[in-house]
C-alpha positions in Angstrom: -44.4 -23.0 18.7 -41.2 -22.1 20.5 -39.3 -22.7 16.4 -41.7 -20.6 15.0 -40.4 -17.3 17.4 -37.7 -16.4 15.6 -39.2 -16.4 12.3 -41.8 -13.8 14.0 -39.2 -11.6 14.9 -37.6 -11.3 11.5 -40.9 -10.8 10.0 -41.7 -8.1 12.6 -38.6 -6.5 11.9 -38.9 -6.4 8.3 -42.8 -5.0 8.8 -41.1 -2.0 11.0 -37.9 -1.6 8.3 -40.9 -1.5 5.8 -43.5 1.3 7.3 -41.5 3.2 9.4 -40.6 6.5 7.4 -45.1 6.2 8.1 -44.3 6.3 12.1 -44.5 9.9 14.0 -41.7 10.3 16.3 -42.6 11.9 19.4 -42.4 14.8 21.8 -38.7 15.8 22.5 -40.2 18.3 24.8 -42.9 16.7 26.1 -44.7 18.2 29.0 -46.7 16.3 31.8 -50.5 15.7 30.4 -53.1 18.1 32.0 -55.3 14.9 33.6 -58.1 17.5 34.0 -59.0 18.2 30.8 -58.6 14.2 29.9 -61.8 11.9 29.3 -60.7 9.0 27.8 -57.5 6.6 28.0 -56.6 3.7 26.5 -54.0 1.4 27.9 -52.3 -1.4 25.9 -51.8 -4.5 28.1 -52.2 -7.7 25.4 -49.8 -10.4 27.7 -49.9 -12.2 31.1 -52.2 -12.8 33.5 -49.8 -11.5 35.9 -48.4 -8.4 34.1 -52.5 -7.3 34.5 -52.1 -7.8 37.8 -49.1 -5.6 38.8 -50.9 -3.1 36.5 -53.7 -2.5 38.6 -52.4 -0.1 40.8 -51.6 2.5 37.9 -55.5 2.2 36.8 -56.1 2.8 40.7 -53.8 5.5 40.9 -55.2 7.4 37.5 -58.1 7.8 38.5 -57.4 8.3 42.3 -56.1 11.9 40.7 -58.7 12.0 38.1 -62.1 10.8 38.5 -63.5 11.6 35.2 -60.9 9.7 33.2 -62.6 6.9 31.7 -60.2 3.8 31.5 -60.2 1.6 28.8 -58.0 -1.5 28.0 -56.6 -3.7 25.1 -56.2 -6.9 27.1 -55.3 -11.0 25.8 -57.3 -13.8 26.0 -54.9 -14.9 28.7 -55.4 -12.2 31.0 -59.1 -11.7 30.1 -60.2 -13.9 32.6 -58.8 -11.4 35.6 -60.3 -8.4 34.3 -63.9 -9.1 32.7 -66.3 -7.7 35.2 -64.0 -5.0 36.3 -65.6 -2.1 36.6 -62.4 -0.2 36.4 -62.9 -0.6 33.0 -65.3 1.4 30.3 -64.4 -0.8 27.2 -62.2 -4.1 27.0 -60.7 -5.3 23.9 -59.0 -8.6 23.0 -56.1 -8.7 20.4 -55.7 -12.2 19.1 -53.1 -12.9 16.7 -55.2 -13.4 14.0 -54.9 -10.9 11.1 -58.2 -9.9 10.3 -59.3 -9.7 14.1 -56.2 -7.5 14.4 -58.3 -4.9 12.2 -61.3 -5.3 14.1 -60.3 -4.6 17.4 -57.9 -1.8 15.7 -61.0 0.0 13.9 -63.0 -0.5 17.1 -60.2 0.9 19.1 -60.2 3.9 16.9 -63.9 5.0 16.9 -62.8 5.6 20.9 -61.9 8.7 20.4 -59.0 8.2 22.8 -57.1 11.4 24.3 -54.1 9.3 24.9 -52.7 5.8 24.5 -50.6 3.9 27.1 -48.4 1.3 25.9 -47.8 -0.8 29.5 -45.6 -3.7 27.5 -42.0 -3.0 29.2 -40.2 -3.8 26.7 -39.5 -3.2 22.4 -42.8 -4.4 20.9 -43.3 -4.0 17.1 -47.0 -5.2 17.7 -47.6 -2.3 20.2 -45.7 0.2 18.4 -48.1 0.0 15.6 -51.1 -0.4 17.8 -50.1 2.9 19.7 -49.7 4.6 16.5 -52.7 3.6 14.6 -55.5 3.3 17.3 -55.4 7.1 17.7 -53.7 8.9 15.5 -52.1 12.1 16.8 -52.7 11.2 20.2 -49.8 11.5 22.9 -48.6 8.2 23.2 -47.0 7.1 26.5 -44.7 4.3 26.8 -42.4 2.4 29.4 -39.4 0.1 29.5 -38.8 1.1 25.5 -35.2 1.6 24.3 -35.0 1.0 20.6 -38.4 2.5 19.9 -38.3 5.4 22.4 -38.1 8.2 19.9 -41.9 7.0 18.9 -43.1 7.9 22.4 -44.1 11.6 23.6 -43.1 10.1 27.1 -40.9 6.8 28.2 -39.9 5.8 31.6 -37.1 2.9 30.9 -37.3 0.7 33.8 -34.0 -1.3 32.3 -31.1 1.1 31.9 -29.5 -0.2 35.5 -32.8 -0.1 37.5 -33.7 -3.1 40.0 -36.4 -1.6 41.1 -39.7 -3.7 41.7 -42.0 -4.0 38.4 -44.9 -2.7 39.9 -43.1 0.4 41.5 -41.8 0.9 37.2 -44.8 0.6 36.2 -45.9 3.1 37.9 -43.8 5.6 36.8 -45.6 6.1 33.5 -47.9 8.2 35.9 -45.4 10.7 35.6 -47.1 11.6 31.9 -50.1 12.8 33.5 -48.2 14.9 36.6 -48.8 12.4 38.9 -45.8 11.4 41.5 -46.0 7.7 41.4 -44.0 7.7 44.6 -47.4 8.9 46.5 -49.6 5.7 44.9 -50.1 2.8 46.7 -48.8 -0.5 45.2 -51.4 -2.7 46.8 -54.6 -3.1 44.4 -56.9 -6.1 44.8 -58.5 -7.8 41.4 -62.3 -7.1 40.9 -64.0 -9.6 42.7 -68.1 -9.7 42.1 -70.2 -10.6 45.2 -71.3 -14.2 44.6 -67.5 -15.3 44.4 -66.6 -13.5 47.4 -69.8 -15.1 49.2 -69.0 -18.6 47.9 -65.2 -18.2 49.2 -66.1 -17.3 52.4 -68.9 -20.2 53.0 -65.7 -22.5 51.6 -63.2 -21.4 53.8 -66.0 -21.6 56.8 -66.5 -24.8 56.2 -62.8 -26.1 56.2 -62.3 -24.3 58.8 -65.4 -24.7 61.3 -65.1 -20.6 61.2 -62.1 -20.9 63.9 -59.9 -17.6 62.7 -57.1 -18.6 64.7 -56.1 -21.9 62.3 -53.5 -20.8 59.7 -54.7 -21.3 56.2 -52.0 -22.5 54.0 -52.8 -22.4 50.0 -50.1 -24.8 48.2 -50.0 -24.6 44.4 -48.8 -27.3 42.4 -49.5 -25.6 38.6 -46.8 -24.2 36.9 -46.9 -22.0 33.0 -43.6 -24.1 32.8 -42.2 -27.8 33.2 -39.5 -26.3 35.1 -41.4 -24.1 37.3 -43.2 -27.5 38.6 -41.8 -28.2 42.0 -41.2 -32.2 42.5 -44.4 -34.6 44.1 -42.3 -36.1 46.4 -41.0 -32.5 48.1 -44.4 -31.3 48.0 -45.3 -34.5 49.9 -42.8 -34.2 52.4 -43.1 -30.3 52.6 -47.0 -30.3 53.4 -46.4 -33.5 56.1 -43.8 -30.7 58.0 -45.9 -28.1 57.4 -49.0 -30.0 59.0 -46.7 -31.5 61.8 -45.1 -27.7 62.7 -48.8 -26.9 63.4 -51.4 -29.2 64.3 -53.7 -25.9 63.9 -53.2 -25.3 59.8 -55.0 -26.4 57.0 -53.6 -26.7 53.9 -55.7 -25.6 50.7 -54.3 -27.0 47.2 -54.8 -25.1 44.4 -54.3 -26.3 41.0 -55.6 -25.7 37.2 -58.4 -28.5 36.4 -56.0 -29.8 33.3 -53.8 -31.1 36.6 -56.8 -31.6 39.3 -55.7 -35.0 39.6 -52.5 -34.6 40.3 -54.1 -32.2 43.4 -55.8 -35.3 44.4 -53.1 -37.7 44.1 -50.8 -35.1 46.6 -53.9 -34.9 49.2 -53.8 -38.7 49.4 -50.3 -38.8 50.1 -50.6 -36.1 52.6 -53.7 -36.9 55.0 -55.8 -35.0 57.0 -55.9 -31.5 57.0 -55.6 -30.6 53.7 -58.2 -29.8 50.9 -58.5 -28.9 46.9 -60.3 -25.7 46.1 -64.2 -26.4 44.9 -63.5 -28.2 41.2 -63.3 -25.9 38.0 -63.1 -22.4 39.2 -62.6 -19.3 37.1 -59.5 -16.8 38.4 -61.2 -14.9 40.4 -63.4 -17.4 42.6 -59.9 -18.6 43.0 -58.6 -15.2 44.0 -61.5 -14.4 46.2 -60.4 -18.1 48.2 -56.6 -16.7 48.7 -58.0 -13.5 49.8 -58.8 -15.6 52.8 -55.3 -17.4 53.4 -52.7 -16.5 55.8 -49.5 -17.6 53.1 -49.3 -18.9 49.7 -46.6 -21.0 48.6 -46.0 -21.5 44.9 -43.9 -21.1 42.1 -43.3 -17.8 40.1 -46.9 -17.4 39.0 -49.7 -14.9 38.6 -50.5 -16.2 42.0 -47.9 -14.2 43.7 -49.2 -11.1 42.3 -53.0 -11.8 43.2 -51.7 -12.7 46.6 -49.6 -9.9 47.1 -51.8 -7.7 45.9 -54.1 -9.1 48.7 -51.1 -8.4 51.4 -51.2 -12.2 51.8 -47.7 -14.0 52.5 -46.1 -15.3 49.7 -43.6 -18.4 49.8 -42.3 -17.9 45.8 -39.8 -20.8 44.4 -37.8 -18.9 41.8 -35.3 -19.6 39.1 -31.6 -18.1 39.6 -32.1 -15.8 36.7 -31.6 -12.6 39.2 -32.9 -10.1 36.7 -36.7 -11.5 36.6 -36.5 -12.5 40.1 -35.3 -8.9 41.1 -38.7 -7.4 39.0 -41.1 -9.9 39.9 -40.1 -11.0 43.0 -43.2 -11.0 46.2 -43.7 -7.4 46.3 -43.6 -5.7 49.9 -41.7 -9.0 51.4 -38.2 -8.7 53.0 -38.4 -12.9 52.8 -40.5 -15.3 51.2 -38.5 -15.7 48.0 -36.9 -19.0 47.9 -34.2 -18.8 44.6 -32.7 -21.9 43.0 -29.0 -22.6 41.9 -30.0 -23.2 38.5 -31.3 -20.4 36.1 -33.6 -22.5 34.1 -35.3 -24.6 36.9 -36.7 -24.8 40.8 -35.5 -28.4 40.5 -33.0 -28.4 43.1 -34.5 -26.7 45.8 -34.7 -28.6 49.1 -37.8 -28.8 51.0 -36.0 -27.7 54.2 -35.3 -24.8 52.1 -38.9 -23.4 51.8 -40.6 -24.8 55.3 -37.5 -22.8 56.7 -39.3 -19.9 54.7 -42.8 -21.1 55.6 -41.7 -21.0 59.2 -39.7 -17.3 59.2 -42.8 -16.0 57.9 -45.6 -17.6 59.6 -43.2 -16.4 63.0 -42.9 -12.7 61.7 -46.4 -12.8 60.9 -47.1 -13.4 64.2 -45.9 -10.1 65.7 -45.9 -8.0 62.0 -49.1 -7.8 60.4 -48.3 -7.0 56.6 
């Protein structure tokens, strides 16, 4: 699929060169949005499970200002699964890359009646340019992280022009379009989670536990987007016997996609006692709602730093030396936890003494600092 890209782009490119004297430029003097006299919003968030995640505080924040706003989003069939029964939400809609479902969702978008469109992906998309454009026509559109397309935005915050500032803190920024001072919203918002997963977590983690609060609940996960984010067996092994042997009083919780659940069970063998899988074939958020409940997290640069994070829970995050996505995605809120490799393309090389050291710095300030 990977081959395929760059034919994508040039296509892309020559669809922009093609319809663009049809694109209205934006505001040059664009003034903040009066959110009072605003019902309807659509956002544009077609990607990661994870860039939904760090998105959740500017949906929070909206309407923490404006109550009346009704929140809509254009979500992916990726990130669908963290966002479904969200109430935050008055109308979700899909975009597959499918032609004709491209008009469908487009033609559905525009009987919305939207007051405004927010374009959340932070960077040039061709896709989202056009989406913004068409999906309500004459609308202000607001946009962030854009730099070739920014004339096609009433507003743009560009979160790339020498800022190292957190994603979700950029992000946020776009709040600026509606008058809001995004320095006054709280980062920290937790993924809807219905009752019956939140029940079912609980009874889990009672179980493990025998409903003593004072063991420390350690999730591990071993599932990785990427080859090279997946740390190797054998340090996991050796990490989780430390771990275990620091404290007699932890338990260790594995979490793991159920393509590799058997890899999960292979490591628990290996380990011993104290450690357990999360109940088989969960959805995200029954998995969320279990590491609401842990004390730390250790895993690679996944969406599970975010949910955690967003939780206050301790992140352990084994990154990649390629400082710019480490600098905006890195544990939010956390002075430590990130552990960073020497290579830019891999975690291969880093040492299990490495992250219990991390483990153990962060179960010690935990101690004394509550997040």
């Amino acid at each position: 699929m990977n081959r395929l890209k760059p034919l994508e782009h040039k296509f892309k490119a020559l669809f922009f060169s093609a319809f663009r004297p049809l694109l209205r430029k934006g505001q040059k003097d664009f003034r903040p949005l009066d959110g009072s006299k605003i019902r309807n919003v659509l956002f544009l968030r077609p990607e990661k499970i994870g860039d939904m995640v760090i998105s959740l505080p500017v949906f929070d924040g909206l309407k923490e200002h404006f109550p009346q706003i009704k929140i809509s989003i254009l979500g992916s069939p990726t990130n669908r699964a963290i966002i479904s029964d969200d109430p935050r939400f008055e109308r979700i809609y899909i975009y597959r890359k499918n032609p004709l479902r491209v008009i469908q969702v487009l033609l559905a978008m525009r009987r919305g009646d939207y007051d405004c469109v927010v374009d959340m992906i932070g960077n040039d998309s061709v896709t989202a340019l056009f989406l913004s454009q068409l999906c309500a026509r004459g609308k202000p559109r607001i946009g962030v992280g854009k730099v070739k397309y920014r004339d096609y935005y009433d507003f743009n915050y560009d979160h790339r022009l020498g800022n190292t500032g957190h994603i979700i803190e950029n992000t946020l920024k776009l709040l600026e379009a509606f008058g809001i001072d995004s320095s006054n919203i709280s980062c920290y918002s937790e993924p809807f989670i219905k009752p019956d997963a939140k029940a079912k977590a609980s009874d889990y983690i009672s179980s493990i536990t025998n409903s003593d609060k004072r063991l420390i609940k350690v999730g591990y996960n071993l599932s990785a987007g990427s080859p090279t984010r997946i740390w190797a067996e054998e340090k996991a092994v050796a990490l989780l016997k430390k771990i275990l042997a620091y404290n007699h009083g932890c338990r260790v919780i594995l979490f793991s996609t159920p393509a590799e659940r058997e890899r999960a069970m292979a490591l628990k063998e290996k380990v011993g006692d104290n450690v357990e899988l999360v109940p088989d074939r969960l959805n995200l958020t029954e998995a969320a709602a279990i590491i609401k409940h842990l004390d730390l997290l250790i895993t690679p640069d996944t969406s599970l730093v975010h949910i955690a994070r967003a939780f206050k829970v301790q992140v352990v995050g084994l990154y990649s030396r390629y400082m710019k996505n480490f600098l905006l995605w890195r544990p939010y809120g956390q002075k430590a936890g990130a552990v960073v490799s020497g290579c830019d393309g891999n975690i291969f090389d880093i040492t299990v003494d490495q992250v219990y050291d991390t483990f153990v710095d962060l179960v010690n300030k935990q101690n004394t600092v509550s997040p």
